[in-house]
N, C-alpha and C positions, 0 to 999 in steps of 0.2 A: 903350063904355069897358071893352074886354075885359082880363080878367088875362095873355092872351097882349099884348098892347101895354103894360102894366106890366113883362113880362119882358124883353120886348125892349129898351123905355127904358134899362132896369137895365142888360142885357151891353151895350149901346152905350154907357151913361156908364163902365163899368169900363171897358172900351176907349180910351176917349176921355181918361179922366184916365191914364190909361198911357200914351199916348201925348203929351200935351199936358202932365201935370199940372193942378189944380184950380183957379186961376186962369184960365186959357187955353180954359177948356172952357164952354158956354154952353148953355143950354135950346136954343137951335136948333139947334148944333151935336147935341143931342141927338137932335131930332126930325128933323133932314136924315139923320143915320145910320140912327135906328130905322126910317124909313117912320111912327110913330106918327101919330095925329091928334093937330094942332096941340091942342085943345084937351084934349086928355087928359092933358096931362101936370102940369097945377096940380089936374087932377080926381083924379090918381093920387099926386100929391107935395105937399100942403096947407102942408108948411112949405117948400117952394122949393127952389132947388139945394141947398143944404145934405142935406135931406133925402134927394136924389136920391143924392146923392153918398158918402151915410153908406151906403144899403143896394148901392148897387152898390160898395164897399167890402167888405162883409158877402158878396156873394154869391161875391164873388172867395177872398175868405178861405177861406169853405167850403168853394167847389171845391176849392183848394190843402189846406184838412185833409184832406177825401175820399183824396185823392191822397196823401199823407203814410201815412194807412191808420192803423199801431198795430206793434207788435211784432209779429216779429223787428225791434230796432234796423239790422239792413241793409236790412231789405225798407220799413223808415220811411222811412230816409234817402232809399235809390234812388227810393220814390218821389214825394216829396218833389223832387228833382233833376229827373226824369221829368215829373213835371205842371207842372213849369215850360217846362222845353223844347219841348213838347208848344202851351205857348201862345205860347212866340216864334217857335216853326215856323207856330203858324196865323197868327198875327197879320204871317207874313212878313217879322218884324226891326223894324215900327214902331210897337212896342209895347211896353212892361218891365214893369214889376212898379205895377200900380196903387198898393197900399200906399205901396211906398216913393217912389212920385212923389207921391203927396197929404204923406207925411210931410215930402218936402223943401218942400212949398210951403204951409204952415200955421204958425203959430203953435203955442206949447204952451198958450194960453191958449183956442185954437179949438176948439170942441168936436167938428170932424173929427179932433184932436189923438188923444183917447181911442178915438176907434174905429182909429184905426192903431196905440194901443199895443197896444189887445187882441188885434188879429188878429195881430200878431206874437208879442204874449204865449200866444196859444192855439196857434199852433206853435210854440213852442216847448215849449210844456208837454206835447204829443202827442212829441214829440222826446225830451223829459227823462224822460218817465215808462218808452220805450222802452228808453231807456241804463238807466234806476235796474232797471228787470227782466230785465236783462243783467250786472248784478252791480256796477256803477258807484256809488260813492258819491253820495250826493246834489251835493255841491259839483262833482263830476269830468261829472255826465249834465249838470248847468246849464249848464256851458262848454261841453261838448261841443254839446248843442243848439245855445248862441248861434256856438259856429262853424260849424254845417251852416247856419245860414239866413246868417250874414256872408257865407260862401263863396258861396253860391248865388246871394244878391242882385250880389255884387260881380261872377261870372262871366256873369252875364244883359248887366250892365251890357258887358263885354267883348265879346260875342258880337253884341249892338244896333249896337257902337258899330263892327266888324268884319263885318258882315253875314255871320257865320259861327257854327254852333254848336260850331266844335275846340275853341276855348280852354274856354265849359260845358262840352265833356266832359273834355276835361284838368285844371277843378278836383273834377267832380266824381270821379274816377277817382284823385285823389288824397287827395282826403276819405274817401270808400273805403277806401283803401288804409291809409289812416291808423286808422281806426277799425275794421279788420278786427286790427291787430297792437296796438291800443292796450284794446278791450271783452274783458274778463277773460272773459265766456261765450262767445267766439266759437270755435266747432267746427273743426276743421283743414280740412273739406272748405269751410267757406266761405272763409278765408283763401286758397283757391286759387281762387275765383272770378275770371272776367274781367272787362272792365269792364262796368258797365250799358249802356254804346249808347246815352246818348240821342240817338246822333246817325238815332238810328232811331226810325223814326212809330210809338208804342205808344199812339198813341192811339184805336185801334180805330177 
């Protein structure tokens, strides 16, 4: 019952509820993706799917703040846009945003509920703190966070649903564009930046 078959359980249920949402997704369904041993996974998850499904939630989140980074509010945003694209390019289009497919399919009374406000509340809050140190008012970085991740969640959605990544980069590229002429510290030479690409593997 090794920690590398806990990890694996983990990206295969974030995967899986990406692609399914949280109803649709199943302990077998888990272990037919992982490879795990059938009985590993009540040994690694004592409170059941729920469980499962909170920390591979948590592990998604992370990776997307990793990738979010910190200030400069562009190099946030881009990457941000970037770690997403990055996981509809691996996942080859059959896959969206874990988050916000467990958020469409729970209750607010569920207690999957709060682990999907927080992961969105913590990027945005990596978002907002980047705007406020770019000279944004508190009220003007909060809006502006919640329209980099609206934008992004909605363009994922586009890009799945189009088996293409043009339209992700044409919102992101106007989110950009928007936020280079709109963030009162933004330097002249970034205003003339191109777009990010993420229609390009910077995933190393």
């Amino acid at each position: 019952m090794t920690n590398d078959s806990r990890e694996k359980m983990v990206r295969a249920a974030a995967l899986l509820l990406a692609e399914r949402g949280y109803a649709a997704t199943s302990f077998q369904d888990v272990i037919a993706r992982s490879g795990a041993p059938r009985g590993s996974i009540y040994h690694h998850f004592p409170g059941g799917k729920e469980q499962l499904a909170a920390e591979a939630l948590r592990w998604y989140a992370g990776r997307t703040r990793t990738g979010i980074g910190g200030a400069p509010a562009l190099d946030a945003v881009a990457g941000y846009f970037t770690a997403t694209a990055n996981w509809l390019r691996k996942n080859e289009f059959q896959a969206g945003c874990p988050v916000a497919g467990v958020a469409l399919d729970v209750g607010q009374d569920d207690p999957l509920h709060a682990v999907v406000a927080a992961a969105f509340a913590d990027w945005r809050g990596v978002l907002e703190s980047a705007f406020a140190a770019e000279g944004c008012p508190q009220a003007t970085a909060r809006a502006l966070a919640a329209l980099v991740i609206a934008s992004a969640e909605g363009a994922l959605l586009l890009a799945r649903a189009e088996r293409d990544l043009r339209p992700y980069q044409d919102v992101a590229d106007q989110v950009l564009a928007h936020l280079r002429a709109t963030l009162p510290a933004t330097h002249p030479h970034d205003r003339d930046k191109s777009s990010i690409l993420v229609l390009e593997d910077n995933s190393g």
